[in-house]
N, C-alpha and C positions, 0 to 999 in steps of 0.2 A: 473499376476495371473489370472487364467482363472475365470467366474462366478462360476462353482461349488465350487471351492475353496474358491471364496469369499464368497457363500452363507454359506460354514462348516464354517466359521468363525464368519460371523452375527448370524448366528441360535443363537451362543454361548449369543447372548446380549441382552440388554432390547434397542429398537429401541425410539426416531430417537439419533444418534449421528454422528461425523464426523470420518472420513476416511483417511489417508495422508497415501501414498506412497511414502516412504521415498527414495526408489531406484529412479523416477521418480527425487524427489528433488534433489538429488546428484549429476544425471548427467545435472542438470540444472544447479547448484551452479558451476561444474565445467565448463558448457560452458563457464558462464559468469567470472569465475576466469582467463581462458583462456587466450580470449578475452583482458579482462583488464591489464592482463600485459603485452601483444604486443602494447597494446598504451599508456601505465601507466598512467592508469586511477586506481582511489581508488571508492572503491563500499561501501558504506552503508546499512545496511537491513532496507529499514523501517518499523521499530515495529510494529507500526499501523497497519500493512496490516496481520499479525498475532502472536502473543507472548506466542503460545505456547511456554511451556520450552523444550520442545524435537526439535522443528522446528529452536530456538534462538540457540541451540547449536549447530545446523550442521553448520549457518550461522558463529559462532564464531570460530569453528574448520577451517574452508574454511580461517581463517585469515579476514574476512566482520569487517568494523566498526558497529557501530550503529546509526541509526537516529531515535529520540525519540521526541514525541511529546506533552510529560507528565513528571512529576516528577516520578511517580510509573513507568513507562517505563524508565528513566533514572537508579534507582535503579536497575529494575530487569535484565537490559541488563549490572549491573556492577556485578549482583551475578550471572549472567550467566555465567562469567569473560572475556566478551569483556574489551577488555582494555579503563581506562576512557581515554584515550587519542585519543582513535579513536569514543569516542560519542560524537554527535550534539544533542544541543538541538531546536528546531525548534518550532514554532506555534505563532500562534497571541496573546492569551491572557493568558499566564505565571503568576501564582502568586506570590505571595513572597517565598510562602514556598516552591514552586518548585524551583524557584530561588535559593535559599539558600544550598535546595540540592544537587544542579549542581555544585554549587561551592563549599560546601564541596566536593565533590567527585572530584573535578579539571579537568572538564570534558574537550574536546577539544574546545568546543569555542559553542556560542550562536547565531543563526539563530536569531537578531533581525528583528520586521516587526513596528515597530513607535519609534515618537521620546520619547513619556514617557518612553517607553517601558527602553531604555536607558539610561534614566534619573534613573530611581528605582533599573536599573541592577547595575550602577555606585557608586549608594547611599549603596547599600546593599554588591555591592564588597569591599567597602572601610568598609565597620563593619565586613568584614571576614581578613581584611590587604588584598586582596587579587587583581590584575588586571585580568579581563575577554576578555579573548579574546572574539570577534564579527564577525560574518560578516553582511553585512544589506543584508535583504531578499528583492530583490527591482519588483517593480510588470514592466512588461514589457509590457502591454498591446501588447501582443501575444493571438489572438484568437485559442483554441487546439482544436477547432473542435468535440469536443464532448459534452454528457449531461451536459446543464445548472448547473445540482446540485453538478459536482466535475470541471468545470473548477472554474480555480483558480489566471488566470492570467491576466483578462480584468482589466480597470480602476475603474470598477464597485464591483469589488469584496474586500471584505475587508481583502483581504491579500496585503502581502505587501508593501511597501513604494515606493509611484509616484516618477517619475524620479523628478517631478518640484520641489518636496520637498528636495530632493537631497542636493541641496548649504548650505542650511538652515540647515540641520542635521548635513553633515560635520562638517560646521562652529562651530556647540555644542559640537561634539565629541572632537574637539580639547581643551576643559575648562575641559574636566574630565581625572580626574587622574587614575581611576581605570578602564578606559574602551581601550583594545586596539585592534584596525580595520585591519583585515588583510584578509577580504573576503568580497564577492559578494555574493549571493542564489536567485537561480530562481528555480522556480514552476509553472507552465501554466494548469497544469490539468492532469487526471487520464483517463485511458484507451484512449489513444491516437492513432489510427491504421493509420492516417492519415500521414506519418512521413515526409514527406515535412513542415509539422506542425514544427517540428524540424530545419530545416534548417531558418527557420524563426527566431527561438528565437536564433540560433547561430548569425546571423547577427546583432539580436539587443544587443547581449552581448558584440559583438564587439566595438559597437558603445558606450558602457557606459562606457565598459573599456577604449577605448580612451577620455572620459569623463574624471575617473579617474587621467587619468597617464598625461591630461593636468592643475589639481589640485596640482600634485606632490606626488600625493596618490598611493603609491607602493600594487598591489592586487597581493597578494601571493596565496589566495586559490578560486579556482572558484568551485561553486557547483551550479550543471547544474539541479538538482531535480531529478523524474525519469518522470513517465505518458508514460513507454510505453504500449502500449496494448496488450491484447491477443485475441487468437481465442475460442468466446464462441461458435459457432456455429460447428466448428470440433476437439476439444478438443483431441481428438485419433490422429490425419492427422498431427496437427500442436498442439501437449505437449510443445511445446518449442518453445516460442518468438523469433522475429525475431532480435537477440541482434546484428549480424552480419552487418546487416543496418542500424542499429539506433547506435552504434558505429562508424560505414564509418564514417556516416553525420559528427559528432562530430569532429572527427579526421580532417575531408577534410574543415567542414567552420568555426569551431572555430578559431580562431585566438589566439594559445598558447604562453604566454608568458617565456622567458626560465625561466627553475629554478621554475614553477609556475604549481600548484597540482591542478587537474582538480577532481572533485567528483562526484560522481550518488548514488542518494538513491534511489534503487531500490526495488519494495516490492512487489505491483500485479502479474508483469513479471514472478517472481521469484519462488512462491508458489502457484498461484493459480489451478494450473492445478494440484496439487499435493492431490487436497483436494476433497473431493465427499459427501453429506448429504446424511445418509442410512437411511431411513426409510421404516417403513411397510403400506401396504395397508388394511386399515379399512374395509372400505365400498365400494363398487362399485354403484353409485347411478343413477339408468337411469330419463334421466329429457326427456322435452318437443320435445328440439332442441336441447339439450347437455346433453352427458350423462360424469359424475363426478368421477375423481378417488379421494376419500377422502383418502388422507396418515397423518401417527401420526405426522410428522413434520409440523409444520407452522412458521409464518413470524417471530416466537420467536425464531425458529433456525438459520432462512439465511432471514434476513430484505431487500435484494439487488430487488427483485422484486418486493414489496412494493413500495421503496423508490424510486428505479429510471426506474422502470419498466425494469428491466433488463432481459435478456434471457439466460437461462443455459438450457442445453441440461437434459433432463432427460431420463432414461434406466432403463425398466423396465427387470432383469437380473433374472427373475425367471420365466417369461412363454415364449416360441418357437412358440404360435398361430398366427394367421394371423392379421393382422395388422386396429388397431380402431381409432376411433378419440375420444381424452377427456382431457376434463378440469380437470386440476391435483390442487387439492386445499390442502389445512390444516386444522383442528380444529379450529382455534379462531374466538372469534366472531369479525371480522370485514372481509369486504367487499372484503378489499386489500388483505385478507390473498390467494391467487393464486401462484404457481410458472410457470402455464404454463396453454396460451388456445390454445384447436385447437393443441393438442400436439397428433402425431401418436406415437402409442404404442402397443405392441402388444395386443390382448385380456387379460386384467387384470383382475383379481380375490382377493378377502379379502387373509393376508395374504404375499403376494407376496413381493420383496423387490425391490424399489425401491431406484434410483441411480441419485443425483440432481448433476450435473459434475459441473467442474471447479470453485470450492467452499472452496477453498484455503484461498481465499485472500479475506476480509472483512466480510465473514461468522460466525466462530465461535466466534471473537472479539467483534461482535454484537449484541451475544445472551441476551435475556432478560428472566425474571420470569412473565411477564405478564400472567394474567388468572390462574398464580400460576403454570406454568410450570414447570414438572420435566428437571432436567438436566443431561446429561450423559457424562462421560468419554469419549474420542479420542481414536480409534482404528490407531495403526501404523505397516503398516509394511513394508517387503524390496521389 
């Protein structure tokens, strides 16, 4: 869709709100469906990375299970009607009542990450009559090479379960009656570009599984996480993750056992390039040594620059002028609220609409009301 078509379309709304290009997601959902059955590999959406209801049903149409990291995510990806037999439930700190509603719903199996964890799952399956299947999320002390605040795999981090605790948990799993162990799950971290990073954690999967199968522990389902990355920097060049590569690896160093279902819960990869933050320009504010494009969006829309000083390209798709330098901020009062310094753009004016790329994935799931924020409706189109 060319800008003027987008701008006949914006005009129509009250700004800032999100954008998805549902044609872009389609033929992404299809690369990756592709792909995964030349290596029969089963793909996961994970929810987390966005739950719109329009975006959860291309994913369920495509035949995608679900990875869920909440109880209200396990519901709405079973009214979406993925099947409960293809959702996971995953995360660290599960409550009862999410619990309970996983196993009402007879969901495919539980990504445990400790030993309570499975203590309370066991205690609580056995008050529904019910056995849960598991698999233990075991942390690999795999460094993924990127920002501190989403790796997820060091020894350091409080996911999942050290190998050294390994014996120890077995050894418990085998006293309950209502827990039964037929997976592995590994997670190392999110926006991963690095993907040699990958070959790393193939090899150390290897070696737990021969862990296992020297216990006498038959591992039926491996789920490998996702953390591949994308290109924030060329979002137009490169729409579409490199799944082609980051599938080789898998293929070439995992070591498959037969008869045994290999997973990926793929979620950033997937959607983020499908998404854009449309907001208008306020104010244009010349300062000392920077001059300020004030736009109605801030950190209450897209929290990722904030949080992990992240970089998303912005496009300003309403002026043709010659090209400025400026700090692209938001309304709230804090400090953080920035999506971009030192951003070239063309000469901007009050008005104007600007375009925060690749805002797919973690964006609109993270919205908040702070400062009492209006909120708007998701524009989609083909």
């Amino acid at each position: 869709m060319s800008n003027k078509q987008l701008i006949e379309q914006f005009e129509q709304r009250e700004t800032p709100f999100y954008h998805y290009d549902l044609g872009l997601l389609r033929k992404t959902i299809e690369k990756v469906k592709k792909l995964a059955q030349e290596y029969d590999f089963d793909i996961h959406y994970a929810v987390k990375a966005n739950s719109n209801v329009p975006i959860l049903k291309e994913f369920q149409a495509a035949g995608f299970g679900a990875d869920c990291v909440s109880g209200n995510e396990v519901s709405l990806a079973a009214e979406c009607g993925f099947p409960t037999s293809d959702i996971l439930f995953a995360g660290v700190g599960k409550t009862d009542k999410e619990i309970k509603t996983a196993l009402k719903l007879n969901i495919k199996a539980f990504n445990c990450e400790s030993s309570q964890e499975i203590e309370i799952l066991n205690g609580l399956a056995a008050e529904e009559g019910k056995v849960a299947e598991i698999s233990l999320r075991i942390n690999p002390n795999v460094d993924a090479k990127t920002h501190k605040y989403i790796t997820t795999g060091l020894d350091e981090n409080k996911f999942g379960i050290n190998h050294s605790d390994l014996p120890k948990i077995v050894e418990e799993i085998k006293a309950y009656n209502n827990i039964h162990l037929t997976g592995v799950h590994f997670h190392i971290g999110s926006q991963i570009t690095d993907l040699n990073v990958f070959k790393g954690l193939c090899l150390r999967v290897n070696e737990i599984q021969h862990w296992f199968q020297e216990q006498g522990i038959e591992i039926t389902h491996l789920n490998l996480g996702g953390g591949l990355g994308i290109d924030y920097q060329k979002p137009d060049t490169n729409s579409i993750a490199d799944f082609e590569q980051y599938f080789q690896i898998f293929s070439e160093f995992l070591e498959r056992k037969p008869e045994q279902k290999v997973h990926f819960e793929l979620g950033r990869s997937m959607v983020a390039q499908c998404g854009a933050l449309v907001s208008r320009v306020v104010f244009v504010k010349k300062g000392i040594n920077t001059d300020f494009v004030i736009v109605d969006a801030g950190m209450t829309e897209l929290l990722r620059p904030a949080l992990y000083q992240s970089y998303h390209q912005i496009d300003n798709i309403s002026s043709k002028k010659a090209p400025q330098i400026y700090d692209v901020v938001g309304p709230i009062c804090e400090s953080t609220d920035c999506f971009g310094k030192a951003m070239t753009l063309p000469e901007t004016q009050r008005g104007d609409f600007i375009l925060i790329r690749s805002a797919g994935a973690y964006g609109e799931v993270m919205t908040s009301r702070y400062n009492l924020r209006d909120q708007h409706e998701a524009l989609y189109t083909e």
